[in-house]
C-alpha positions, 0 to 999 in steps of 0.5 A, a space after each residue: 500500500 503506498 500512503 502519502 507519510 510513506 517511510 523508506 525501507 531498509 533490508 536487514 539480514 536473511 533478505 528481511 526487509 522493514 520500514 526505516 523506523 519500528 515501533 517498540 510496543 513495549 512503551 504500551 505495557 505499564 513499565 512507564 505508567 498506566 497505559 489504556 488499551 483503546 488509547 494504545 490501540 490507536 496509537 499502533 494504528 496511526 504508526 502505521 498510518 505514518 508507515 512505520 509498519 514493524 513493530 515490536 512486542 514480545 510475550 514477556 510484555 505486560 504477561 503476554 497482553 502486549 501481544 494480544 493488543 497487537 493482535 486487534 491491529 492485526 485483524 484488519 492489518 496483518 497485510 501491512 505489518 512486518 511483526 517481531 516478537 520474542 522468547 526466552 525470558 521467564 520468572 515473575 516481573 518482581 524477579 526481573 525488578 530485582 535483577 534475576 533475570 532468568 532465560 529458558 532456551 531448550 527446544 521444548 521451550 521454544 516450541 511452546 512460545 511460539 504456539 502461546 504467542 501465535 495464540 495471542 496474536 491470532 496469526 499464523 506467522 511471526 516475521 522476525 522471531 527473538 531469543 529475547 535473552 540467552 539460557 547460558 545452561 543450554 548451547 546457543 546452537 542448540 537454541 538457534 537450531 530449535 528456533 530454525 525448526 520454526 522455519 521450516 514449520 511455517 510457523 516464522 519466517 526470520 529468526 533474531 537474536 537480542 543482547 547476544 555477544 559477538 561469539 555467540 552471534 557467529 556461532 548462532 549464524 553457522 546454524 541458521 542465517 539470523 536477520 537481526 541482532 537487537 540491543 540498546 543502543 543510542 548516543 549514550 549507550 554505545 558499548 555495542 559499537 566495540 564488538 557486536 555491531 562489527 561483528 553483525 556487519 561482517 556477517 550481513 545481520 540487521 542491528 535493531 537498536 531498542 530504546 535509541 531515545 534512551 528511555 525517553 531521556 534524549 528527547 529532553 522532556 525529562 528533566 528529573 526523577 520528579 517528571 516520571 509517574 510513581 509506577 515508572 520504572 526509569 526511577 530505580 535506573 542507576 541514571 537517575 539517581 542523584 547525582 547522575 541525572 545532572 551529567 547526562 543532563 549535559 549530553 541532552 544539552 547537546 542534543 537540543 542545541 543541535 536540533 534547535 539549529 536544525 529547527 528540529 526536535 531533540 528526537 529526530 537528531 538523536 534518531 538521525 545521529 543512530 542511523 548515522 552511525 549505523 551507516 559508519 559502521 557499516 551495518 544496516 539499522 532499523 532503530 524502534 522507539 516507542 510512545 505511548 500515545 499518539 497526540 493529535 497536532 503531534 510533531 510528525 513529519 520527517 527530517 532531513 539532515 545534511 551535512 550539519 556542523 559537529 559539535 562537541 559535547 562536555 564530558 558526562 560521565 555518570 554512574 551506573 552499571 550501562 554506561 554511555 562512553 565519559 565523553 560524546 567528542 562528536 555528535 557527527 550529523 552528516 547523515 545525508 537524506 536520511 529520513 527520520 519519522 519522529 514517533 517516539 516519547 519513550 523509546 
């Protein structure tokens, strides 16, 4: 279908072709406050009225009623929609909060989600399907190998890999081609960058960088601990804890400062800014910010980006276990036509 804010498409690995931007529709989970399902429902559709048609969910969000909200955009859409979801991670939401995080990849598990979250979706196919997070007890070939056994069943037609190191990405595409490896990754989280982002452009795979605004926070709408809701769940990240908040503050700083130049927002520069990057390093990227609403007279046409001056951005060093690198030297927006749909509050 072509529509007038149609958005480019871009070509990960194993031939999977998406929209330029995703949607990550974990932001329509409560992790950031009360969500309502008929606000949330009408956000999905204006996504991809916009045209940003892969989106992202994984059984794990909100229980696995992520997916079945997306299920009710699916069942006059299907057609439309590039859709990515994920398994692996189990245990209660109390165990995650506190940091046990605990992942199953045994075959049997993986047949089993698969059949759960087709259920929820009410589809017969996933396009792109996660090991959202690796079972260090089992191979990752073995899990990768069980994953393709859903290939050949037609139950998934790509097969991805989320918060996998570099020598687990080549060890899972010597069992079967992977599309798409997805991690964090933004202007101040760029850990990514020394091994698995080249590793996934050697092999040919897709990168899909989540929360690319870095939770919100380089959109510059998030001033202190004080302007999230009491069930927001950025309060207990090590970023914003006193102390912290104030130097990354500085990075933000940076980010406004050029957007106001381009007489743009902050979230089209730091979006710009990725693909970027991407393009630097030569991997093909689909970054996939979230939002959980759609306001009416929202900012939305796309940016382009020529060949703006760089600018040098104050050291902000922070505390905290995932750290940005102690100083962004360049903030290089030479980005060409790159197109950005700016979507996203909390991505």
């Amino acid at each position: 279908m072509t529509r007038a804010n149609s958005v480019p498409a871009v070509k990960l690995g194993d031939e999977l072709s998406v929209s330029a931007i995703g949607f990550g529709a974990m932001a329509l989970t409560p992790v950031y406050g009360e969500v309502d399902d008929t606000e949330s429902l009408a956000t999905l559709h204006r996504t991809v009225d916009l045209g940003v048609t892969f989106i992202d969910t994984a059984n794990q969000y909100g229980g696995g009623a992520n997916e079945q909200l997306i299920s009710k955009l699916l069942a006059d859409r299907r057609d439309e929609v590039t859709l990515a979801t994920k398994f692996g991670i189990v245990g209660t939401p109390a165990d995650r909060a506190a940091g046990k995080l605990v992942a199953r990849g045994d075959a049997a598990y993986v047949h089993q989600c698969i059949d759960e979250s087709l259920q929820r979706l009410q589809t017969d196919v996933v396009d792109l399907y996660y090991m959202h997070r690796r079972d260090v007890n089992v191979p990752i070939e073995k899990t990768v190998g069980a994953m393709a056994e859903l290939v050949a069943a037609g139950k998934v037609r790509h097969l991805g890999l989320s918060e996998v190191t570099a020598d687990e990405l080549r060890a899972a595409v010597a069992v079967h081609p992977i599309a798409a490896v997805q991690s964090e990754w933004s202007i101040w989280s760029r850990d990514v960058e020394r091994n698995v982002v080249p590793a996934a452009a050697a092999l040919g795979v897709g990168f899909v960088p989540y929360s690319p605004l870095g939770r919100g926070f380089l959109t510059g709408t998030i001033r202190s601990a004080a302007d999230l809701s009491s069930t927001d769940f950025r309060r207990n990240l090590p970023r914003y804890a006193e102390g912290a908040l104030d130097a990354n503050l500085a990075v933000v700083q940076v980010v406004k400062s050029i957007a106001d130049q381009q007489g743009a927002t902050a979230a089209q520069v730091a979006l710009a800014w990725l693909r970027y990057r991407a393009d630097a390093l030569g991997v093909a990227s689909v970054p996939i910010p979230g939002t959980r609403r759609a306001r009416p007279g929202r900012r939305e046409p796309g940016l382009t980006v020529g060949d703006a001056d760089t600018r040098a951005a104050r050291r902000a060093g922070h505390r905290g276990r995932r750290r940005c690198r102690p100083s962004v030297r360049r903030l290089e927006l030479g980005v060409g036509r790159t197109r950005v749909v700016s979507l996203a509050a909390a991505g």
